[in-house]
Backbone atoms as SQL, in Angstrom:
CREATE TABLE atoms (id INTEGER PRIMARY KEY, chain TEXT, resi INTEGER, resn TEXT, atom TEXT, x REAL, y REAL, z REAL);
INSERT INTO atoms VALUES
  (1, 'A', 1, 'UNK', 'N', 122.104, 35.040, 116.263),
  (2, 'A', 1, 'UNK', 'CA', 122.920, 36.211, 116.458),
  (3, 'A', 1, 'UNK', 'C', 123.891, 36.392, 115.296),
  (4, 'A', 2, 'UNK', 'N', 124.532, 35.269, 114.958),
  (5, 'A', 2, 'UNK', 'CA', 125.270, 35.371, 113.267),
  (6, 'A', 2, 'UNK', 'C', 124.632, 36.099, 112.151),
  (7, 'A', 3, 'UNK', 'N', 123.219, 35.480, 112.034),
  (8, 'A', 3, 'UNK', 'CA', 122.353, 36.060, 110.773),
  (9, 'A', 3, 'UNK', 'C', 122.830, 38.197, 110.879),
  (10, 'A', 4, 'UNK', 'N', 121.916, 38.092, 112.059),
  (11, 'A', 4, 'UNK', 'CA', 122.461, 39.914, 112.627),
  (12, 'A', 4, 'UNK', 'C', 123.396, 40.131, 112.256),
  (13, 'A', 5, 'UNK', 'N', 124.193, 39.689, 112.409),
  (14, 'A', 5, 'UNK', 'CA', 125.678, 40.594, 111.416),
  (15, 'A', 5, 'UNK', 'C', 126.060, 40.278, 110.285),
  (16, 'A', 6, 'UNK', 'N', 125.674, 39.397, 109.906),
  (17, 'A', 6, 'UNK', 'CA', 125.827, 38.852, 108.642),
  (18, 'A', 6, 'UNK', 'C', 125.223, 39.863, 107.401),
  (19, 'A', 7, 'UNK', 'N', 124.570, 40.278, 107.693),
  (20, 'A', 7, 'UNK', 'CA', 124.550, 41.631, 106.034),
  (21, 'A', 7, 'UNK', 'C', 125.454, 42.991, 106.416),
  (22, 'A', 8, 'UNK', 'N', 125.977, 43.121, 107.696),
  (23, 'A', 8, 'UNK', 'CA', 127.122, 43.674, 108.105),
  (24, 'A', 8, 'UNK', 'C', 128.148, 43.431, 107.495),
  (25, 'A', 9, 'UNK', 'N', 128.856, 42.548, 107.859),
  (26, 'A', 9, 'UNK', 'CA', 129.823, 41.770, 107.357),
  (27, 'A', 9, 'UNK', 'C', 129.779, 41.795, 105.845),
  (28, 'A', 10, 'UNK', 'N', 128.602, 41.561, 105.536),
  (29, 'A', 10, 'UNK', 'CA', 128.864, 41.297, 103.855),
  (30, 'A', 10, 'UNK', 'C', 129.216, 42.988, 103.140),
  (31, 'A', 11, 'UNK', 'N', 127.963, 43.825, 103.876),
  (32, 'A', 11, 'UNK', 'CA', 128.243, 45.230, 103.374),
  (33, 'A', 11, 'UNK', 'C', 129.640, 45.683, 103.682),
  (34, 'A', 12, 'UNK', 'N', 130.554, 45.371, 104.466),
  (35, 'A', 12, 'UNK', 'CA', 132.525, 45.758, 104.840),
  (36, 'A', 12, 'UNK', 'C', 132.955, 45.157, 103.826),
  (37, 'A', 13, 'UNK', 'N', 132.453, 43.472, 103.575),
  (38, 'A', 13, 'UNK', 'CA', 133.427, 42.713, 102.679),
  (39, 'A', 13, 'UNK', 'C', 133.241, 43.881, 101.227),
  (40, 'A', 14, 'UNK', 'N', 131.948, 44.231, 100.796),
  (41, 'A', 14, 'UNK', 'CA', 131.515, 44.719, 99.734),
  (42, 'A', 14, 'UNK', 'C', 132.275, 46.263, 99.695),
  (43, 'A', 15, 'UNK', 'N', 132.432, 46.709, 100.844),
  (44, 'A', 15, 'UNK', 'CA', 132.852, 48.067, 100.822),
  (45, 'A', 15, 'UNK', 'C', 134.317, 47.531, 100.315),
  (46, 'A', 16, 'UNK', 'N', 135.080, 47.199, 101.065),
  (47, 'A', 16, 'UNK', 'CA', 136.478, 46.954, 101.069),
  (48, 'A', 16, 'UNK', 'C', 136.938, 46.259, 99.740),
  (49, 'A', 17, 'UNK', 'N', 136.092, 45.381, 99.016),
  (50, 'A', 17, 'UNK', 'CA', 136.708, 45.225, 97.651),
  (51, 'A', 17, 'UNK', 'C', 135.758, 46.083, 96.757),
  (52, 'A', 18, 'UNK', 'N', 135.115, 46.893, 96.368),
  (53, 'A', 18, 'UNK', 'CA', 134.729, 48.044, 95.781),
  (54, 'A', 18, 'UNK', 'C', 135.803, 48.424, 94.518),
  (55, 'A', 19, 'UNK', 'N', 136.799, 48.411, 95.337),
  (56, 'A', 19, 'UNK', 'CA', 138.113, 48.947, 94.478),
  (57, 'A', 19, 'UNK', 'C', 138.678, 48.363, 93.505),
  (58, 'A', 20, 'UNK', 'N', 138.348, 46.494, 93.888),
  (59, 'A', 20, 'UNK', 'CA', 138.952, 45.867, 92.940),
  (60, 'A', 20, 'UNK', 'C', 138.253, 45.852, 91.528),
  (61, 'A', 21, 'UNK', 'N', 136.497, 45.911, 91.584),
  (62, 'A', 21, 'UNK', 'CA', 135.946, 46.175, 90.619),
  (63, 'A', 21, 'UNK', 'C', 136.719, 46.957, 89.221),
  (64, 'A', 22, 'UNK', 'N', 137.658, 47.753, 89.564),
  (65, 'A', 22, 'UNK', 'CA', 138.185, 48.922, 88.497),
  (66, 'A', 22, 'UNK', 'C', 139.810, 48.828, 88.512),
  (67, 'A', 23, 'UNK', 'N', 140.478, 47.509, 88.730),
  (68, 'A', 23, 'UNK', 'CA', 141.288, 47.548, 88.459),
  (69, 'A', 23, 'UNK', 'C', 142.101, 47.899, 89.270),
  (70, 'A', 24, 'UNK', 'N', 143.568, 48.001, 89.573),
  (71, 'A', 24, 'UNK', 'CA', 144.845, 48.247, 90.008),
  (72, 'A', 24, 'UNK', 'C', 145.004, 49.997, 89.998),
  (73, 'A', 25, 'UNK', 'N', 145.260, 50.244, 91.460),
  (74, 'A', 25, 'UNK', 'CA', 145.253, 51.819, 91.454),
  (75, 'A', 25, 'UNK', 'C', 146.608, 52.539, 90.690),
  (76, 'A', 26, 'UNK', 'N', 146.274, 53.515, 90.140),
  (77, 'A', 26, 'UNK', 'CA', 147.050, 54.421, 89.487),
  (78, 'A', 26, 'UNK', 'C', 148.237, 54.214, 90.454),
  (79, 'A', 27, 'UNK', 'N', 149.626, 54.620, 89.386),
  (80, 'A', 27, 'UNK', 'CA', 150.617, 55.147, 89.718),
  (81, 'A', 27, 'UNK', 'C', 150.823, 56.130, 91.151),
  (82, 'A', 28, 'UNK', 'N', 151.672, 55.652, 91.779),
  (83, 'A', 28, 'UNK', 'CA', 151.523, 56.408, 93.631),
  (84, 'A', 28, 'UNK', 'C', 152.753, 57.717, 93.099),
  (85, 'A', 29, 'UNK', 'N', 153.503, 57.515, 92.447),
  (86, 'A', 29, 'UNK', 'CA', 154.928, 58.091, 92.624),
  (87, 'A', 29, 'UNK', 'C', 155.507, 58.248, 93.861),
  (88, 'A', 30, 'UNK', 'N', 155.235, 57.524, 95.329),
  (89, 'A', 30, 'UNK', 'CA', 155.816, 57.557, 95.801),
  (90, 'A', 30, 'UNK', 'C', 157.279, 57.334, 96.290),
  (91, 'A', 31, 'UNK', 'N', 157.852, 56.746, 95.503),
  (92, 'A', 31, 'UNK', 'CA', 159.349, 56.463, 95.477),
  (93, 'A', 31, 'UNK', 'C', 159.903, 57.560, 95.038),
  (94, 'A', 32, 'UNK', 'N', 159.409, 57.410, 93.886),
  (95, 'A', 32, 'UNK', 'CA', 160.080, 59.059, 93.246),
  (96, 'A', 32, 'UNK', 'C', 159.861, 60.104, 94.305),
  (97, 'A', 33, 'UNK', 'N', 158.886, 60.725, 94.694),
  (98, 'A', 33, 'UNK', 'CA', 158.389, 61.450, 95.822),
  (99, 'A', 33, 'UNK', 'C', 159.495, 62.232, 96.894),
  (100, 'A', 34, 'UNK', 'N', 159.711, 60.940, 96.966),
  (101, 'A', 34, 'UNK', 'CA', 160.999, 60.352, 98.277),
  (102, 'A', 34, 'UNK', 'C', 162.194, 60.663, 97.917),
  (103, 'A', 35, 'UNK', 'N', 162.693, 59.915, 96.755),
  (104, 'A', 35, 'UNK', 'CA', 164.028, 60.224, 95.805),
  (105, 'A', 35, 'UNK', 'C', 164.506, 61.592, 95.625),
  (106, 'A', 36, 'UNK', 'N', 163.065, 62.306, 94.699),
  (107, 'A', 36, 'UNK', 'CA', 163.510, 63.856, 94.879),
  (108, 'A', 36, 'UNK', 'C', 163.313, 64.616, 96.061),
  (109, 'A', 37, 'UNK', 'N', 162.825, 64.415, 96.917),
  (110, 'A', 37, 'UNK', 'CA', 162.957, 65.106, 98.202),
  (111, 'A', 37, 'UNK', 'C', 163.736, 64.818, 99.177),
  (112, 'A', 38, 'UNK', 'N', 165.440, 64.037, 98.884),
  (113, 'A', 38, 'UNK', 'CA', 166.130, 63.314, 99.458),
  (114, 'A', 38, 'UNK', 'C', 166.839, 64.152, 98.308),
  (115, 'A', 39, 'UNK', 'N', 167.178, 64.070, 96.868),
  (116, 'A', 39, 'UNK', 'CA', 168.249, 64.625, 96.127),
  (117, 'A', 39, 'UNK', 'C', 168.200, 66.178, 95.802),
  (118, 'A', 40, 'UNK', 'N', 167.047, 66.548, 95.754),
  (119, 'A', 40, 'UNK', 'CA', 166.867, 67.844, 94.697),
  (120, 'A', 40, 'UNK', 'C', 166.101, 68.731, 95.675),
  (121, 'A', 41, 'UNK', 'N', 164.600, 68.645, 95.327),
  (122, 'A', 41, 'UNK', 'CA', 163.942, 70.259, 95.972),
  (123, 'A', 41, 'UNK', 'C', 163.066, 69.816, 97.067),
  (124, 'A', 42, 'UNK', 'N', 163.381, 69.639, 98.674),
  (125, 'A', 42, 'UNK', 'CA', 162.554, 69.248, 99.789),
  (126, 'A', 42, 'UNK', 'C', 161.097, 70.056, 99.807),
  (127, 'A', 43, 'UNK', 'N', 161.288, 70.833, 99.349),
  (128, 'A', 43, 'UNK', 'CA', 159.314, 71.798, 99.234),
  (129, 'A', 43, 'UNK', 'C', 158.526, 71.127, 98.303),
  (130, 'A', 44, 'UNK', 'N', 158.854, 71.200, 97.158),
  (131, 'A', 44, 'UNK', 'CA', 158.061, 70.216, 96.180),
  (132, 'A', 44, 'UNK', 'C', 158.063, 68.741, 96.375),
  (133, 'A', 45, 'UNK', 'N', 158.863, 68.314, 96.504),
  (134, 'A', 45, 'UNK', 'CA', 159.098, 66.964, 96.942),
  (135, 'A', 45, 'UNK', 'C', 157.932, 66.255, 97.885),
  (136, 'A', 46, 'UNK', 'N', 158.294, 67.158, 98.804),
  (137, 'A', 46, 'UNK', 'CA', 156.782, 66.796, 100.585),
  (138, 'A', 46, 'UNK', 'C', 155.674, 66.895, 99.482),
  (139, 'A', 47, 'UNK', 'N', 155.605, 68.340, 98.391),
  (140, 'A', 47, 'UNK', 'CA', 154.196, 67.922, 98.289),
  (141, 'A', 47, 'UNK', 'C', 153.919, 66.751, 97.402),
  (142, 'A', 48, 'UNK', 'N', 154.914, 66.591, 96.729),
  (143, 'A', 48, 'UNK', 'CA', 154.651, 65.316, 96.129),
  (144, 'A', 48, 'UNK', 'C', 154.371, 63.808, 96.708),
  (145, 'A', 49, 'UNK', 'N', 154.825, 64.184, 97.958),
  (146, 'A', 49, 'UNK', 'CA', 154.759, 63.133, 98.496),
  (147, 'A', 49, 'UNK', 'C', 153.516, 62.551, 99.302),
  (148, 'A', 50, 'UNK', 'N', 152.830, 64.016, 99.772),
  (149, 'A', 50, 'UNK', 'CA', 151.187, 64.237, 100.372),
  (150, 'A', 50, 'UNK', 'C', 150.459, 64.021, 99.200),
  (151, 'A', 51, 'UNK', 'N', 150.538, 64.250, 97.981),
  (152, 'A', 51, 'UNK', 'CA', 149.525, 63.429, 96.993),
  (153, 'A', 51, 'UNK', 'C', 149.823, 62.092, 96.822),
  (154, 'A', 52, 'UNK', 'N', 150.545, 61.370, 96.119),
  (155, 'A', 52, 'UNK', 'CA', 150.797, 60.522, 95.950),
  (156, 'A', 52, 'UNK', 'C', 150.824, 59.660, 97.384),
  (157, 'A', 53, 'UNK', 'N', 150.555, 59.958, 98.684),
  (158, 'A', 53, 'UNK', 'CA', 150.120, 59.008, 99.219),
  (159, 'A', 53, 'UNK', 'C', 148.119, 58.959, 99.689),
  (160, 'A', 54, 'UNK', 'N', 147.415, 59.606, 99.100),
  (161, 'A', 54, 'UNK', 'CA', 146.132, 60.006, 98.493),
  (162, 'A', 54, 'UNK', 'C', 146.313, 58.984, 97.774),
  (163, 'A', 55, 'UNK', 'N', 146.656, 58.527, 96.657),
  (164, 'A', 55, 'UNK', 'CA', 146.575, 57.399, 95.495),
  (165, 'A', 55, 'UNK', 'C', 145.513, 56.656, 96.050),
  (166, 'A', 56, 'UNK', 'N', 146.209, 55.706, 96.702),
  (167, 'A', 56, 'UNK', 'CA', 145.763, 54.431, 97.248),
  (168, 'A', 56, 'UNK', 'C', 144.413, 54.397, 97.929),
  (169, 'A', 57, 'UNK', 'N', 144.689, 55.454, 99.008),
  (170, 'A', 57, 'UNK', 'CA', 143.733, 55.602, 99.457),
  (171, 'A', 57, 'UNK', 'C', 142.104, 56.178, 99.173),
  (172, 'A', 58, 'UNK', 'N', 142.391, 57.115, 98.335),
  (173, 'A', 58, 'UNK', 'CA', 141.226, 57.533, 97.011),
  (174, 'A', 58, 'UNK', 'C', 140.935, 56.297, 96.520),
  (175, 'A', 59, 'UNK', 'N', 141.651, 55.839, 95.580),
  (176, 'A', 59, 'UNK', 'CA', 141.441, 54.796, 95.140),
  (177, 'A', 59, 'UNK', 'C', 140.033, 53.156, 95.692),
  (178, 'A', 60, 'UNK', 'N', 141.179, 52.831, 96.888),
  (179, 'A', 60, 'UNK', 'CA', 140.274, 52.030, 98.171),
  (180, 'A', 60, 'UNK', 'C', 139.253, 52.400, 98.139),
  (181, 'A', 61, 'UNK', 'N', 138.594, 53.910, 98.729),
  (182, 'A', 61, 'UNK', 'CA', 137.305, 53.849, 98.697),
  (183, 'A', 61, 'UNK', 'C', 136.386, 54.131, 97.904),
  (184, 'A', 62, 'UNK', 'N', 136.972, 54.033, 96.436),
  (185, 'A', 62, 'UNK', 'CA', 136.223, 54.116, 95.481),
  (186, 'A', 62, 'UNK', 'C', 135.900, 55.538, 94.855),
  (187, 'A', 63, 'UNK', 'N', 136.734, 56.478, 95.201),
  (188, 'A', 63, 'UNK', 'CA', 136.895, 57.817, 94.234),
  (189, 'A', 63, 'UNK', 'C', 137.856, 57.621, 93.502),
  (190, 'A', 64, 'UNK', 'N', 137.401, 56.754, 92.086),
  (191, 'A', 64, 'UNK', 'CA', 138.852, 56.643, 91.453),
  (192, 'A', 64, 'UNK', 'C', 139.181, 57.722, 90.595),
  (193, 'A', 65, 'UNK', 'N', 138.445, 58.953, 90.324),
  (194, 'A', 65, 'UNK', 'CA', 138.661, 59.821, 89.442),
  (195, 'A', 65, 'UNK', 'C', 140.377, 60.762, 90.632),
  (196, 'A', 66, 'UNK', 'N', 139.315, 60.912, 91.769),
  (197, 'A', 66, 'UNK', 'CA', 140.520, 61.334, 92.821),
  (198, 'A', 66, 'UNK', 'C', 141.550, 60.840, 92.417),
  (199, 'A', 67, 'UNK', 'N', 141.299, 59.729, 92.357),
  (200, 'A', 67, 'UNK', 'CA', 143.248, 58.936, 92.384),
  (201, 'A', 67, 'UNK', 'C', 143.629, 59.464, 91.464),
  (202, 'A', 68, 'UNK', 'N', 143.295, 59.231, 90.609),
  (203, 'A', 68, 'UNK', 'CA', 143.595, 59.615, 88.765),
  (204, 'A', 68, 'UNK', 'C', 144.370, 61.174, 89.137),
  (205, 'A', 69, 'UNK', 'N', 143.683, 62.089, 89.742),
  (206, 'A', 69, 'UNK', 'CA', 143.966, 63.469, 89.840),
  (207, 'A', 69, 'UNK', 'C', 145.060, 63.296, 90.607),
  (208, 'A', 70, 'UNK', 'N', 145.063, 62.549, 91.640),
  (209, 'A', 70, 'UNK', 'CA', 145.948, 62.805, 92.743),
  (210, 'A', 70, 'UNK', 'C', 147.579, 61.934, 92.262),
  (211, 'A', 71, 'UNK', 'N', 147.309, 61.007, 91.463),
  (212, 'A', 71, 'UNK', 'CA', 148.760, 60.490, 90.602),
  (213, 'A', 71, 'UNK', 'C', 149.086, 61.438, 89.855),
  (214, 'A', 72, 'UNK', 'N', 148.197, 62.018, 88.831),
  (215, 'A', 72, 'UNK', 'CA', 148.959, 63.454, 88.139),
  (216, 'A', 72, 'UNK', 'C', 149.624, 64.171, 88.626),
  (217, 'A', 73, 'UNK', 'N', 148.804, 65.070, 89.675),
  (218, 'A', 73, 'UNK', 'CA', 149.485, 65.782, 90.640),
  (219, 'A', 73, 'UNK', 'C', 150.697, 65.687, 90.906),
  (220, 'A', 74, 'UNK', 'N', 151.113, 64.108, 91.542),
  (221, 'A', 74, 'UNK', 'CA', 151.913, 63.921, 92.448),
  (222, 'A', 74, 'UNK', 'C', 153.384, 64.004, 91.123),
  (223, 'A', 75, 'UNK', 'N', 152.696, 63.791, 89.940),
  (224, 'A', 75, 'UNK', 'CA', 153.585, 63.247, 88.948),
  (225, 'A', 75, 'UNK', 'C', 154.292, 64.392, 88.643),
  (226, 'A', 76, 'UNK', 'N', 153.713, 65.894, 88.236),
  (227, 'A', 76, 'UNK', 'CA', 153.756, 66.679, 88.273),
  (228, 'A', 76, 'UNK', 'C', 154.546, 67.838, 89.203),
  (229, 'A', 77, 'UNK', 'N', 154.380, 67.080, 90.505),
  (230, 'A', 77, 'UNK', 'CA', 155.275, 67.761, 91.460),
  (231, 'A', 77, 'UNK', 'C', 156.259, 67.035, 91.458),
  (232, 'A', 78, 'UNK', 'N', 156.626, 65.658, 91.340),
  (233, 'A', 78, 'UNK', 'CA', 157.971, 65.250, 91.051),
  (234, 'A', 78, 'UNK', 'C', 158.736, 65.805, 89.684),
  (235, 'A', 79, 'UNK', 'N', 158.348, 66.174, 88.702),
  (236, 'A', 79, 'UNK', 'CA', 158.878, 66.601, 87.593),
  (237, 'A', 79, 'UNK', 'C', 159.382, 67.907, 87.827),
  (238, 'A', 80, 'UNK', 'N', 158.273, 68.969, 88.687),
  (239, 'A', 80, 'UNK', 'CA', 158.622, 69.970, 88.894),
  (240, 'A', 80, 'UNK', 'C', 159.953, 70.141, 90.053),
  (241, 'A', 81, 'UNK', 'N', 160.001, 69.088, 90.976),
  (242, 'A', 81, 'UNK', 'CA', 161.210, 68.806, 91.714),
  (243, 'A', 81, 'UNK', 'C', 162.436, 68.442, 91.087),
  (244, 'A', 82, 'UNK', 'N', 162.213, 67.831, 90.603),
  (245, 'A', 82, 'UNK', 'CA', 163.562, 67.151, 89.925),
  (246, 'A', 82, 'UNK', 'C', 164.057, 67.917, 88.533),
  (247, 'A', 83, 'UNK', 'N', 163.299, 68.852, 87.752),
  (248, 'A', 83, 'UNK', 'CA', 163.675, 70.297, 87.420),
  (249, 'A', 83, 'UNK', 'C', 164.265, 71.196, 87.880),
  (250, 'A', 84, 'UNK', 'N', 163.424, 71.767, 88.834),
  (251, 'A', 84, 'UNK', 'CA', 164.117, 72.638, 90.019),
  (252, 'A', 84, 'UNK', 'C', 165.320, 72.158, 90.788),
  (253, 'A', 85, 'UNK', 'N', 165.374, 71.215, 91.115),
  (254, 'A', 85, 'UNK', 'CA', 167.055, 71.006, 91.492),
  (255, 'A', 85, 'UNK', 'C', 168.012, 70.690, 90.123),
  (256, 'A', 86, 'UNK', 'N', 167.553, 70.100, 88.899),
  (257, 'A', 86, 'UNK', 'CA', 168.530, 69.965, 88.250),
  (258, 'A', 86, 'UNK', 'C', 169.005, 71.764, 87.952),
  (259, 'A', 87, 'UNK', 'N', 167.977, 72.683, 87.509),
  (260, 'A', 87, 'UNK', 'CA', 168.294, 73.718, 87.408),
  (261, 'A', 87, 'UNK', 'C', 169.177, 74.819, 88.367),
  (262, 'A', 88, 'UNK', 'N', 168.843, 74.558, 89.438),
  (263, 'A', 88, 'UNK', 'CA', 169.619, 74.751, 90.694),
  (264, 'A', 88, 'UNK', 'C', 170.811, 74.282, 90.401),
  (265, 'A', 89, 'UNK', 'N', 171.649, 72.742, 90.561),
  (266, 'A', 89, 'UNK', 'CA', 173.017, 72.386, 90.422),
  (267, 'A', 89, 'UNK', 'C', 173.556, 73.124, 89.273),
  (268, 'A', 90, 'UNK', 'N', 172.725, 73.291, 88.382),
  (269, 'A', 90, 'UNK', 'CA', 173.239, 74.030, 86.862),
  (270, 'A', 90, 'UNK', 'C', 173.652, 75.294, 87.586),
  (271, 'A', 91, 'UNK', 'N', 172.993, 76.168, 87.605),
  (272, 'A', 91, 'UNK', 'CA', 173.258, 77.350, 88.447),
  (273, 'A', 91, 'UNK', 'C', 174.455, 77.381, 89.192),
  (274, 'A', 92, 'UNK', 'N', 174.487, 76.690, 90.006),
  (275, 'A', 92, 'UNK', 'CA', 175.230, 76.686, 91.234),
  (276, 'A', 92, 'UNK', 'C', 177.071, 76.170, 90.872),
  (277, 'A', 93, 'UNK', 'N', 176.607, 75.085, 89.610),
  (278, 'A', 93, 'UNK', 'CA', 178.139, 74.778, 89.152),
  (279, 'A', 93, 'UNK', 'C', 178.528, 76.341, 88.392),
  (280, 'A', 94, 'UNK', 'N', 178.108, 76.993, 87.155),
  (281, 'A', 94, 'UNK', 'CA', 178.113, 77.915, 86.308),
  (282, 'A', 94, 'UNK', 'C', 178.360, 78.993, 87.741),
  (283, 'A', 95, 'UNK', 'N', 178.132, 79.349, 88.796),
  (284, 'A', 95, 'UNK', 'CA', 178.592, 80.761, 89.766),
  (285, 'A', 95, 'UNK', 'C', 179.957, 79.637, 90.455),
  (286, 'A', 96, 'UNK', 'N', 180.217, 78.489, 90.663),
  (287, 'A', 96, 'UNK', 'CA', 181.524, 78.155, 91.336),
  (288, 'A', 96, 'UNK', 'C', 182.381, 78.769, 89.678),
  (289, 'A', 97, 'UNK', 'N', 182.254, 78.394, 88.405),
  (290, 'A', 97, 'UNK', 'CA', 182.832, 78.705, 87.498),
  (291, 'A', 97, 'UNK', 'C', 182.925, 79.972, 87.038),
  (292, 'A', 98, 'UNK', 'N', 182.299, 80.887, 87.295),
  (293, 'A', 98, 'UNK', 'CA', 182.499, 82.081, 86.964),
  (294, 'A', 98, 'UNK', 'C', 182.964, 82.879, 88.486),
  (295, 'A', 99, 'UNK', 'N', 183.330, 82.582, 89.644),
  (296, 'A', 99, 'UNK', 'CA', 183.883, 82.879, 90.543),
  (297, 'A', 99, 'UNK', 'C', 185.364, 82.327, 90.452),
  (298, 'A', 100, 'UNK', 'N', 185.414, 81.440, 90.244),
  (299, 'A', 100, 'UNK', 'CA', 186.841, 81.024, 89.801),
  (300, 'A', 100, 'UNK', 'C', 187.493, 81.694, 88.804),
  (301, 'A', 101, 'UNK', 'N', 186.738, 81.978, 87.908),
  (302, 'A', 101, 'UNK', 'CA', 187.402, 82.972, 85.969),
  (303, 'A', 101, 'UNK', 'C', 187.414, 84.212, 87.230),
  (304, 'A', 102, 'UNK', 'N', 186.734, 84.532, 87.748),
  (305, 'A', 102, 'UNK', 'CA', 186.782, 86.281, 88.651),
  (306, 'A', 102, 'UNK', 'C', 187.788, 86.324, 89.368),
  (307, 'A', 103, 'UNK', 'N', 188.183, 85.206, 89.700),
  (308, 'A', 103, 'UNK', 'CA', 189.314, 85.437, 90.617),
  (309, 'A', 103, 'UNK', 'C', 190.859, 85.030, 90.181),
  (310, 'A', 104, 'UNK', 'N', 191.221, 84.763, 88.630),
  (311, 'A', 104, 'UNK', 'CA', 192.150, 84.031, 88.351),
  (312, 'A', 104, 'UNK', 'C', 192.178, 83.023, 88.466),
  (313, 'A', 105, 'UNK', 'N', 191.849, 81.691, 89.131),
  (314, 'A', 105, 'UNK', 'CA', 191.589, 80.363, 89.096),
  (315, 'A', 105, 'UNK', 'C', 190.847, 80.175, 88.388),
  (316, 'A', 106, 'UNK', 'N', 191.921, 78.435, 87.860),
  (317, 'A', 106, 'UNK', 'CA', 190.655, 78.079, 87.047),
  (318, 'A', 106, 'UNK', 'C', 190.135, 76.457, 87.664);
């Protein structure tokens, strides 16, 4: 009854390290992900955060081109987050400062 599962078993063991064949999966950006969607822009951020947790998992089952795409991505939407809010605070200090010159305060 062992033998019977035994090319089972071997085909999971074989599935499940697949991945290691090619190395250490791409960059997740998930921290970052997190960081800017905690400091700066919560819309971009989530999506950064729905790719970049794709990484790994692409990766695992052996679509590593996916991963590859899906770390860009994610990289990409963190940059674009953490832009968009720096540009935002810029904004937002420059109208407290020119509301203040409008009103006599400085």
């Amino acid at each position: 009854m062992d033998q019977s599962n035994q090319p089972q078993n071997q085909f999971q063991q074989q599935q499940f390290n697949q991945g290691d064949n090619y190395g250490p999966a791409p960059k997740t950006w998930l921290a970052e992900s997190i960081i800017v969607t905690i400091l700066c822009c919560q819309i971009f951020g989530i999506i950064a955060i729905i790719y970049s947790s794709q990484v790994e998992s692409k990766h695992r089952v052996g679509d590593f081109q996916g991963a590859i795409k899906a770390s860009n991505t994610a990289k990409n939407w963190v940059i674009a987050a953490a832009v968009t809010g720096f540009v935002v605070l810029i904004l937002t200090f420059f109208i407290f400062v020119l509301g203040a010159i409008a009103d006599g305060g400085y």
